[in-house]
N, C-alpha and C positions, 0 to 999 in steps of 0.2 A: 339330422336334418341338414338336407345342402342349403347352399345361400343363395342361390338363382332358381326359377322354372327351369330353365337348361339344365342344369345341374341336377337338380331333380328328376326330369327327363333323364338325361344319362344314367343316373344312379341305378334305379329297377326297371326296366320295364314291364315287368311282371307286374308290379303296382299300378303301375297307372291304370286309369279309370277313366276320365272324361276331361276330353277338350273344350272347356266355355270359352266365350268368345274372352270372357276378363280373367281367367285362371284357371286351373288344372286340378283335378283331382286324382289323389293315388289314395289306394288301399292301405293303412297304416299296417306297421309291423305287431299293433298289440291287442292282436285277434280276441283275447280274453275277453276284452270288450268288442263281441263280434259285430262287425260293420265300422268297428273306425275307422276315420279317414282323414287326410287331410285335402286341403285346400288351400294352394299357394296362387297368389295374387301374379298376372304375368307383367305387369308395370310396378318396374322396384319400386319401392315406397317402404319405409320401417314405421309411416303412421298411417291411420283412416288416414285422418284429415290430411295428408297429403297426396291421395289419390283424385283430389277435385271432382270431375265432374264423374269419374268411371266409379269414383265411390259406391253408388248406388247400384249399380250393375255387379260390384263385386260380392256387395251384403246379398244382393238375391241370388246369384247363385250357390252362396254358399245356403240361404237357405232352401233352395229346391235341392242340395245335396243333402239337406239335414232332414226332408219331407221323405225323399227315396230311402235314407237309411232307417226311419221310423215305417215304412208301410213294407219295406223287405223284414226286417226284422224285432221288429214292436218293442222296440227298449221300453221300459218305465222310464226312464227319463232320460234325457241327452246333454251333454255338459261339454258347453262351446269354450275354446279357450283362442284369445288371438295377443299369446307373449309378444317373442321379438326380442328375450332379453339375451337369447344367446345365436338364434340365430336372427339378423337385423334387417327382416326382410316379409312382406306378412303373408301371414299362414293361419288359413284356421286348422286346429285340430276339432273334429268333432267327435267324443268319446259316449259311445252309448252305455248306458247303465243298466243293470237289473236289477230286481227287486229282491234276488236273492245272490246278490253279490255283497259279501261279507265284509265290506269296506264299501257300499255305496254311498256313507255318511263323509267319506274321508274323499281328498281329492286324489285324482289319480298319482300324480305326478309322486307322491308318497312310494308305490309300490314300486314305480316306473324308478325310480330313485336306489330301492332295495336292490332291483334285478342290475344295475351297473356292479354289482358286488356278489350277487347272489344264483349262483346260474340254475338253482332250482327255479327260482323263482323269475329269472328270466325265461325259462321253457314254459314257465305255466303263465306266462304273460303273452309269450307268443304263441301260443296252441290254444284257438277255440274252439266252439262245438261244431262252426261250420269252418272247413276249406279256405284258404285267403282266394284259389280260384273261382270255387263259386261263390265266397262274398261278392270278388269283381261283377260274374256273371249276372248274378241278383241286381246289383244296382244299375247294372249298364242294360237289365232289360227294360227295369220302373223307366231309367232317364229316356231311352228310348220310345217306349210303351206312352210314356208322356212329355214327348217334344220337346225335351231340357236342350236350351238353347246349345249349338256346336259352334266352336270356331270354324270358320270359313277358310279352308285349306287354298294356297295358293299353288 
């Protein structure tokens, strides 16, 4: 994870996903959980509560990304995380779960943890049943398809 929207920006553009007007979505790298994604805030802040008034603006679009990745890809459940403790800038990760995922009792970050060591198990964290291209595809048609607010390009 970079430490700026810019940064991030820079980093993939292959990830990236969607311009809101309060933060940026890219496709995460750990497709096993297909559809994850994050969600970085585009006014630095390392807490909520220091985002004041766009606070609200930034919880809803992170949940109309969390609506698009549940109606593209019908998780059993979706497990929001907004750390910060390593990198100090906020980001949601949204990680969708299955039902027959063999650790959906465990949190992610376990496996995520194994693969820095483990490069099996890093391929099988980054390889899902869908494409990370049409993951993007899929959720930039939902956001599209239903008017998910755009930053206003200057």
């Amino acid at each position: 994870m970079c430490a700026t929207v810019a940064d991030l920006s820079a980093h993939d553009r292959s990830a990236l996903l969607w311009h809101f007007p309060h933060s940026v979505a890219f496709v995460g790298p750990w497709q096993f959980y297909t559809g994850y994604c994050l969600l970085a805030s585009r006014a630095h802040a390392s807490e909520l509560s220091h985002l004041g008034t766009d606070r609200a603006a930034f919880l809803s679009e992170m949940a109309i990304l969390a609506e698009a990745i549940e109606s593209c890809f019908a998780p059993h459940k979706l497990n929001y995380e907004l750390l910060g403790n390593v990198v100090p800038h906020l980001h949601w990760h949204i990680f969708p779960r299955t039902a027959d995922d063999p650790e959906r009792l465990q949190p992610v970050w376990l496996a995520l943890e194994r693969a820095k060591t483990d490069p099996a198990e890093k391929h099988r964290l980054e390889t899902g049943t869908v494409p990370p291209d049409e993951v993007r595809e899929r959720l930039r048609a939902w956001l599209t398809a239903n008017n998910a607010p755009r930053r206003k390009e200057s």
